[in-house]
Every structure is written in C-alpha cells, then in structure tokens.
C-alpha positions as CSV (number, residue, x, y, z in Angstrom):
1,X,-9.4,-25.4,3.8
2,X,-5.8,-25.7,5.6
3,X,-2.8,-25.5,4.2
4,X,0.8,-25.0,5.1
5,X,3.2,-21.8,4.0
6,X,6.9,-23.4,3.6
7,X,9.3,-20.5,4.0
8,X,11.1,-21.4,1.7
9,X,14.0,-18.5,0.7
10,X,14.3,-16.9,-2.6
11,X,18.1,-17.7,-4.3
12,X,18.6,-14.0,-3.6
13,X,18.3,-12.6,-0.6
14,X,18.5,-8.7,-0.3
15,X,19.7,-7.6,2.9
16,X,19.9,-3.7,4.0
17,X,20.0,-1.3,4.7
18,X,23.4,-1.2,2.1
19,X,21.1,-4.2,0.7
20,X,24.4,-6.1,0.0
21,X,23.4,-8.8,-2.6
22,X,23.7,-12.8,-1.3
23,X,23.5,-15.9,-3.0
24,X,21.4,-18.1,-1.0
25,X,20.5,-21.9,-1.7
26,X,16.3,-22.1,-1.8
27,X,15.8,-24.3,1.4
28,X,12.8,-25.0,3.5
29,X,13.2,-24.4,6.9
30,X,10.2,-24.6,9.0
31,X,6.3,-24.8,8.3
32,X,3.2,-23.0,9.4
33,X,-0.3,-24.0,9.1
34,X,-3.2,-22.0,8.1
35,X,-6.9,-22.3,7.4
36,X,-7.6,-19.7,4.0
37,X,-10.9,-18.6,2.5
38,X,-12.4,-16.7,0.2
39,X,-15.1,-13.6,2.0
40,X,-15.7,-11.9,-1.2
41,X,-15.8,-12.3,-4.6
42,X,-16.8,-11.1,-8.4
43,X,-15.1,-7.6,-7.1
44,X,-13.5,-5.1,-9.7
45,X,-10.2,-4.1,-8.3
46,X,-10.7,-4.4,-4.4
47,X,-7.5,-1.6,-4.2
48,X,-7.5,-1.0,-0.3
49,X,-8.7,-2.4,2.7
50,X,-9.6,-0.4,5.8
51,X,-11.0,-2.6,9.6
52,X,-13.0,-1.0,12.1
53,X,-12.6,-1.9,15.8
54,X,-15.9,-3.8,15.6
55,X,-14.1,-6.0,13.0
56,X,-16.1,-4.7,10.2
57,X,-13.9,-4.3,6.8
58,X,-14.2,-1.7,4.8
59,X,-12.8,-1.6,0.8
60,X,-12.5,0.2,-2.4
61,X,-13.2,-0.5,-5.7
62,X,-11.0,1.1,-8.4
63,X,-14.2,1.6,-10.1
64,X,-15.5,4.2,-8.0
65,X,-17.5,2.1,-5.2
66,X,-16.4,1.8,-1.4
67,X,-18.2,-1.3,0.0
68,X,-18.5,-3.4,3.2
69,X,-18.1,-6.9,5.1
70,X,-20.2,-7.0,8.2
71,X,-20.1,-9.7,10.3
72,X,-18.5,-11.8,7.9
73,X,-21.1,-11.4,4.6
74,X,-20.5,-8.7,1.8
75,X,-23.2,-6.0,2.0
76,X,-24.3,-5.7,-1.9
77,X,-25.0,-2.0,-1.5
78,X,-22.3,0.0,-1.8
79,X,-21.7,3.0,0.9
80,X,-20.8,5.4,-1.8
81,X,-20.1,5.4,-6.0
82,X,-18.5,8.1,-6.8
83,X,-19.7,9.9,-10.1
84,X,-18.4,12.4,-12.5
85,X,-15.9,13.9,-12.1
86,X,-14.6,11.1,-11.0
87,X,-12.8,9.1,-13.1
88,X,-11.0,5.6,-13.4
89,X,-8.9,5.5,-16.2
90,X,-5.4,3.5,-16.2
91,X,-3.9,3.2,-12.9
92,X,-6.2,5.8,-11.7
93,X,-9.8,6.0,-10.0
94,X,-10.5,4.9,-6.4
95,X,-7.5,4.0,-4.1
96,X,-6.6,4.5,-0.3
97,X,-8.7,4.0,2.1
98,X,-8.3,4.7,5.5
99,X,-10.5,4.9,9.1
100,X,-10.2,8.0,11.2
101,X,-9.0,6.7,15.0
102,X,-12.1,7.7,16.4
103,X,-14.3,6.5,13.3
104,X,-16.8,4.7,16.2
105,X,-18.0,7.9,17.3
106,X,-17.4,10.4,14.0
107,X,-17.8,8.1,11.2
108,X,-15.1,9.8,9.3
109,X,-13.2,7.9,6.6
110,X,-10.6,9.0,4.1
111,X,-9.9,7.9,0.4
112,X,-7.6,8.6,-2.7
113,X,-9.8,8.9,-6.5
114,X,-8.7,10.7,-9.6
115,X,-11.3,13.1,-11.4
116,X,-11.1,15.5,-14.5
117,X,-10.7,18.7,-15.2
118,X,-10.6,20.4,-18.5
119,X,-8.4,17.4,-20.5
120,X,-6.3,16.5,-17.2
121,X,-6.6,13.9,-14.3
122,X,-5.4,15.2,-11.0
123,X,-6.4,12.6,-7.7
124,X,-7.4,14.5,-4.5
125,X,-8.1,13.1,-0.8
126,X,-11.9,13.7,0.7
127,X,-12.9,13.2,4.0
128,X,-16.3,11.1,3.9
129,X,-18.5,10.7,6.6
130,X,-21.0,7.4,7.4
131,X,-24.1,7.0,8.9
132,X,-26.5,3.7,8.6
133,X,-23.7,2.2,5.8
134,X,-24.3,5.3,3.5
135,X,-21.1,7.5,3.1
136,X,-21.2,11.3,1.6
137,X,-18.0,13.9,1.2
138,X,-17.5,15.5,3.9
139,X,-14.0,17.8,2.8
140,X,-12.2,17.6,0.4
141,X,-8.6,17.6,2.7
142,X,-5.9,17.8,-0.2
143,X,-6.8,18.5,-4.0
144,X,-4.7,18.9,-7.2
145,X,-2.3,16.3,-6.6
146,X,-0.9,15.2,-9.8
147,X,-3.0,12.4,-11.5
148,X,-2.8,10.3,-15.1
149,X,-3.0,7.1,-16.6
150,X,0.2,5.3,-14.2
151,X,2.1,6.0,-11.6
152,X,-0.9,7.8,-9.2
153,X,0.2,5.9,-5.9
154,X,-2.8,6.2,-3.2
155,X,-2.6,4.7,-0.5
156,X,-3.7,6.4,2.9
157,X,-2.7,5.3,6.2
158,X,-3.1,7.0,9.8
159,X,0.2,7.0,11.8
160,X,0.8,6.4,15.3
161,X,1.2,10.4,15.4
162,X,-2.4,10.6,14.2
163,X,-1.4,12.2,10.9
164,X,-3.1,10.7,7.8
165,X,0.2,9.8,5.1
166,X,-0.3,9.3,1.6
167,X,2.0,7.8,-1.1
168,X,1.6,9.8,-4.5
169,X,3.5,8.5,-7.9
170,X,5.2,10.5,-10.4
171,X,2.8,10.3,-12.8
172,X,4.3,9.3,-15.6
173,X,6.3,12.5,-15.2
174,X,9.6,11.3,-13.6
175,X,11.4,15.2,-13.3
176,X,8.5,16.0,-10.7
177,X,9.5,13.4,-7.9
178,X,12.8,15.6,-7.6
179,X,11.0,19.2,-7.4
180,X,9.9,19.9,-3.9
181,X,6.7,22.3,-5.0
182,X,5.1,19.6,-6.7
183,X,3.0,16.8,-4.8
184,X,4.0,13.8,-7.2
185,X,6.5,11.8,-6.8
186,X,6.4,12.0,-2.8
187,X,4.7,10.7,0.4
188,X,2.4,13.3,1.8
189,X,1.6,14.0,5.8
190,X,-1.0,16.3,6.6
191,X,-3.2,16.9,10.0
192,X,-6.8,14.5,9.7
193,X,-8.4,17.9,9.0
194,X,-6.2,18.9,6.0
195,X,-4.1,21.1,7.4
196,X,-0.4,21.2,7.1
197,X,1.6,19.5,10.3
198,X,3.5,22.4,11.9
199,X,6.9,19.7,11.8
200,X,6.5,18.4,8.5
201,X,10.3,18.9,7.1
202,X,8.9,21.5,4.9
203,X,7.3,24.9,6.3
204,X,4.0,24.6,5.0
205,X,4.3,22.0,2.7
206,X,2.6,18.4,3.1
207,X,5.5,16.8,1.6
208,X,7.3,14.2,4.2
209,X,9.7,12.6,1.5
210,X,10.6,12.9,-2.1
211,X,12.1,11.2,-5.0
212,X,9.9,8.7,-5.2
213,X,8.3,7.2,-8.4
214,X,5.4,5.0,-7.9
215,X,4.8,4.1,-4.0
216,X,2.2,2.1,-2.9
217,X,2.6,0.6,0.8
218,X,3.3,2.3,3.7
219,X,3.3,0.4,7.6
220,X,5.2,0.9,10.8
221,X,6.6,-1.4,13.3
222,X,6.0,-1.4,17.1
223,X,8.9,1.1,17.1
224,X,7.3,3.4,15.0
225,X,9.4,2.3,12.1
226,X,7.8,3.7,8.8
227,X,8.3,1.4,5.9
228,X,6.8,2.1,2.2
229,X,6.8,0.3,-1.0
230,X,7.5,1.6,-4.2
231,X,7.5,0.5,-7.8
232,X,10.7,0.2,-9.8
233,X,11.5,0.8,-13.6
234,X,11.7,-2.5,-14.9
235,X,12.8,-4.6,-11.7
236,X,14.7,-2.8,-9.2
237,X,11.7,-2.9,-6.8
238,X,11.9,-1.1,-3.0
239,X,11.0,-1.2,0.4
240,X,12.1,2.1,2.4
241,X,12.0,3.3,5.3
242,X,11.1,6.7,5.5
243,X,12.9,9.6,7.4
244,X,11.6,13.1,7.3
245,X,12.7,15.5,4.7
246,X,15.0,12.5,2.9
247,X,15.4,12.0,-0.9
248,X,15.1,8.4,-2.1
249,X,16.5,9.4,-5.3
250,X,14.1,8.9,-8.5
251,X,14.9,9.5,-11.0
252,X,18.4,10.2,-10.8
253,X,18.6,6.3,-9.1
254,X,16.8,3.4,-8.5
255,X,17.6,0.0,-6.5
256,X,21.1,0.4,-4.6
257,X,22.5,2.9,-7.4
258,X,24.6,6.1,-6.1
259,X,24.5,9.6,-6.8
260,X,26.9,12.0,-6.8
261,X,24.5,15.0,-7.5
262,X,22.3,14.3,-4.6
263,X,22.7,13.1,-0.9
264,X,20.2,9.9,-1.1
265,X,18.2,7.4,1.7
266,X,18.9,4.2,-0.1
267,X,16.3,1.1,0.6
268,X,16.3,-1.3,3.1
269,X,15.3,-4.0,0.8
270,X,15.4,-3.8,-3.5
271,X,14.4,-6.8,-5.7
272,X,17.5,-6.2,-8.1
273,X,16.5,-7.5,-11.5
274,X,13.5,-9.4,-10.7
275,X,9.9,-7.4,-10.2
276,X,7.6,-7.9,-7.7
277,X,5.4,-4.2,-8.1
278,X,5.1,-4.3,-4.6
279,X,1.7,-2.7,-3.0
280,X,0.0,-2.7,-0.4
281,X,2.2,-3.8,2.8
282,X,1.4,-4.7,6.8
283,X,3.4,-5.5,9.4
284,X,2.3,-7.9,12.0
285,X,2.2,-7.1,15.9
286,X,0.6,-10.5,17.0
287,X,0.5,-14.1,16.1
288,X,2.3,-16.8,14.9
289,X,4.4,-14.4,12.2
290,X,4.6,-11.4,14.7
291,X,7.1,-9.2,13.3
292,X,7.5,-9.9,10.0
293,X,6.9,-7.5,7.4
294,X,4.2,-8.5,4.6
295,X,4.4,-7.1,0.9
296,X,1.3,-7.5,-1.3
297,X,3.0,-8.2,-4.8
298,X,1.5,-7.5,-8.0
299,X,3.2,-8.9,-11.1
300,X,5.1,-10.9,-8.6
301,X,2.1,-12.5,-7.7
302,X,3.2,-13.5,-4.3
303,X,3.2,-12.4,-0.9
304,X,6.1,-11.5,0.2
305,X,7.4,-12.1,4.2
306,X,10.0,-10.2,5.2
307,X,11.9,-11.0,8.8
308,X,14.2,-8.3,10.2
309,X,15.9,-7.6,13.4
310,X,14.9,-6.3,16.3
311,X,14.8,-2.9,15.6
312,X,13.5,-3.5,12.5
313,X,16.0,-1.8,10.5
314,X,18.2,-5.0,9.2
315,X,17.0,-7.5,6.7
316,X,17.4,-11.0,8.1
317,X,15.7,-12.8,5.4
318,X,12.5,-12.8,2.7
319,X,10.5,-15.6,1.7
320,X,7.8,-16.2,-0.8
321,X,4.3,-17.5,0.1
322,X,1.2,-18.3,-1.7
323,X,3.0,-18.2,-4.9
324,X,0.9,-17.8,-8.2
325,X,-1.6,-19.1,-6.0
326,X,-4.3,-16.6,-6.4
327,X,-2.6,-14.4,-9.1
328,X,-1.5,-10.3,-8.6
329,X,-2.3,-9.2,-4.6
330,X,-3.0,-5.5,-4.2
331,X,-3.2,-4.9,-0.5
332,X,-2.9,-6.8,2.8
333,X,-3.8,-6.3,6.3
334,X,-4.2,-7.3,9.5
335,X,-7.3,-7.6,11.6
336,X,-8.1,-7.5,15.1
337,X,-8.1,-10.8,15.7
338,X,-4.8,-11.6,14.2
339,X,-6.0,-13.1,11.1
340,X,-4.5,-11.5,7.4
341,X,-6.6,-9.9,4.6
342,X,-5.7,-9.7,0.8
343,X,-7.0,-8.1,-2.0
344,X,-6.4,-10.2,-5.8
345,X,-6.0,-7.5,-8.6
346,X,-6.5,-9.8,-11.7
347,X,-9.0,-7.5,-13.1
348,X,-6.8,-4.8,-13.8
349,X,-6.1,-5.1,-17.3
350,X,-2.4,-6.7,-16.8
351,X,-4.0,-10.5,-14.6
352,X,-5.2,-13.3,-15.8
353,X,-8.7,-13.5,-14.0
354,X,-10.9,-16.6,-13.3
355,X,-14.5,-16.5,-13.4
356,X,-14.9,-15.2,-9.8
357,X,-11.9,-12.5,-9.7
358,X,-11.7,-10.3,-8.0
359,X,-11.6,-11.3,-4.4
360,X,-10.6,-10.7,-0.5
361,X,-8.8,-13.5,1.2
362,X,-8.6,-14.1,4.5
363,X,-5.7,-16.2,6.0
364,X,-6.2,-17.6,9.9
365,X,-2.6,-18.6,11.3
366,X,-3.3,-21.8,13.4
C-alpha cells in the first residue's frame, strides 16, 4: 500500500535550544512517498525494538516475552518469557531491548523488566545470551533500580562509545530524580559488562544525568549528539540533549521553566501545553529523511519528524505524520536497509485497540 506523508507543520513550532515559542500557519510544503505494511500483529505491548546486522528484528513484549522476525515472518515461539519474579503490572514489566555490537559472534542481548520483592517492584538490566532462537540470563548487569506502577522508563541503547545507556523514570516518586544516590529519575551509562565507566560524571556511580521524570527515547546523530525523550506532567513534553553530569530540572521545572535553586540543561524541543508522551525515538543517517529526528508518540498518537541544523543542536522545524493513523506508537527504528519500524501500544490500558492490535509497522521511503 503507498501513501504519501505531507509535512505539514504543527501551528506551534518549538524551536531550541531557548525553545522560543512561534506561531506558525499549518502549511504543506513538500510530499514523500511511501509503501507501509503491517509484519506483525495480535502483539501485547511490542515496547522495544532491537535489528541485528543480518536484518533480523528482535522485540519485547511488556508481558514478559522477547520474540523474533526472521526473514520477514514472526517466529511464534518466543526466545524467552520471563516468569516470577517477574512482573508486569502498570507501566512496568518488559522494556528495553538492546543488541550487544558484536551479538553475531556472542549472542549477547540486554533488556529492562520489573520483578518483586517483598511488597515492592524494583526493574533491573540482565544480560541474556542466544543460541538456536532460545535466550537464557546470562548477568544480571544493574539491579535494584527503582520500579512501580508509572514512571519506570526502560529503554536501553548502546552508544557509539560502546556503553549500554538506560533511561529510568521517577517512579512515581518525583523527590528522587533530584538526589544523586538514587537510580530513578536519571539516565544510566554503565560498561556492557556492568561495571561502572571510569568517566561517568560521578566516581562510581552509573548515573550520566539527572532530574529527569519519566524518559523513554534516547538516539544520537552522526555527531554523536545524544538526544532523549522524556514525559511531561500534564503537557510540557521534552526532547534533550544530554550532557554529562547535567540536571534537567524535575521536579523543581518542567518545559522551558527556570530555576533559581538549581543551575538547569533546558530542552531542545518541549510540547508546551499540548502532550505527545514521547517514546521511543531514532534518528535517521540514510534515505530520503536523512537527518531528521523521529519521536514515537503515545497519547499524541503521531510520529513526530523533527529537522534541525547541521549540527543538530537548533530546531528548524517539527511536523506531524501518520496522525491517528494507527493509534499510540511506542518505539521506532531504523533498519539496515533504510526502511523505518514502529511499534502500536493500544493494548496498554489507555488505546483504543482494533481487533489485530498490537502491531510492528514498517514504513519503506520510495
């Protein structure tokens, strides 16, 4: 099926990184064409997707099951379901997902879940291993991390410094995003092993950055540019780009608020007083939209395409695509080959899902 995207530009436009509000006029300026189908469906909660250099895609269920496409057709055997302790309760249960750069000759893959213990949730990060499309623990890499019904985060990427990152919410618990001995509320970097990177800002401490209350997308640009997503309270949506050791001010501020209390990285991009719940983000080196930033939204139900400057650092403009087309989108990526994978998450309690929700999507730019 083809179709075209019309960039067509929202009536505001946020630029940053002072993200200096604009009026803007909803034009349509140019037109690309696409071919769009469906590779998966009947899913529950595809959270994260993960491609191999062979092309194969590899995804979580929030349920507890990671599961893959090879050579185009869904495998109905699960690698892995994870079982007691495990849990998936609220926001929580399995998340990130992420390939170790050498996965073709270790078969090491990393993931996000939440589990129980006593009457609390915490999440933790294992190192899996895979052989013949059946996946066991390896190491557990990072445990205790604060868990609970919202705000959990969980997404894992690898950088181009081959550290694995992960986003962790607040949970629920807003004071802990601001206190630098607790994991919540921060984006994590830790060695592939689980050890603590000898430059991470803190001596001995995985935490990269802080005050942060629920993110959930994290990509870098051909410049090493890292960019992350992150939840707002009611509206005032982010995208950031992450420095070392900064503060992006939850909860003392959200959006393009200041403080006088604490010195702050303020985003490069905020939705003001509209919401998108922005997840799972890529950004695209190759193709037709090379260079644009992609943001999975959620109650936005949208993807949203962000074009900056060269350096990436300057908002040019955003526009909205495939707009209540295929309802809340979780994650997005970009394969090998160019073409663009989304995840639908209109089984999460707060979609509207159709009878063969959950799916993937892939999207071929022509």
């Amino acid at each position: 099926m083809k179709k075209m995207i019309y960039n067509i530009l929202s009536s505001r436009i946020f630029h940053g990184p002072d993200t200096v509000n604009v009026k803007a006029k909803a034009i349509t300026s140019r037109q690309f064409s696409y071919e769009i189908k469906v590779i998966a469906e009947n899913l529950y909660v595809p959270w994260a997707i993960a491609i191999s250099d062979e092309g194969n895609l590899y995804f979580t269920e929030r349920s507890g099951a990671i599961r893959i496409i090879e050579d185009g057709k869904l495998n109905p055997q699960p690698l892995i379901t994870f079982r007691a302790p495990f849990v998936s309760q609220g926001e929580g249960g399995l998340m990130g997902i992420a390939l170790d750069p050498n996965y073709s000759q270790n078969h090491y893959m990393y993931v996000m879940h939440s589990y129980s213990e006593g009457n609390r949730i915490y999440n933790r990060v294992v190192r899996l291993v895979e052989k013949n499309n059946r996946a066991s623990i390896d190491r557990v890499l990072l445990d205790k991390i604060p868990g609970g019904e919202i705000h959990n985060g969980g997404r894992l990427k690898v950088g181009p410094d081959q550290k694995l990152y992960i986003t962790v919410g607040d949970a629920g618990n807003s004071a802990l995003a601001q206190d630098p001995t607790s994991l919540a509320g921060k984006i994590l970097r830790i060695e592939l092993d689980g050890r603590v990177p000898e430059d991470n800002p803190i001596i001995n401490s995985p935490v990269y950055s802080l005050g942060h209350r629920n993110p959930q997308g994290l990509a870098w640009n051909s410049k090493n540019v890292l960019y992350a997503s992150e939840h707002g309270q009611s509206a005032h949506d982010e995208i950031n780009i992450i420095q070392p050791g900064a503060n992006y001010g939850w909860p003392l501020v959200q959006g393009n608020e200041d403080s006088k209390e604490i010195m702050i990285q303020k985003p490069l991009i905020h939705s003001g007083e509209e919401t998108w719940a922005p997840s799972g983000i890529a950004f695209l080196n190759q193709g037709p939209w090379q260079g644009k930033l992609l943001v999975a939204a959620l109650r936005g139900q949208q993807l949203l395409a962000i074009s900056l400057n060269g350096k990436g650092t300057v908002v040019k403009n955003i526009e909205s695509w495939l707009r209540n087309e295929y309802g809340r989108l979780r994650d997005v990526v970009q394969g090998k080959d160019g073409s663009i994978y989304l995840t639908t998450s209109n089984r999460d309690g707060r979609g509207n899902p159709d009878i063969a929700d959950d799916k993937i999507i892939r999207l071929i730019p022509k």
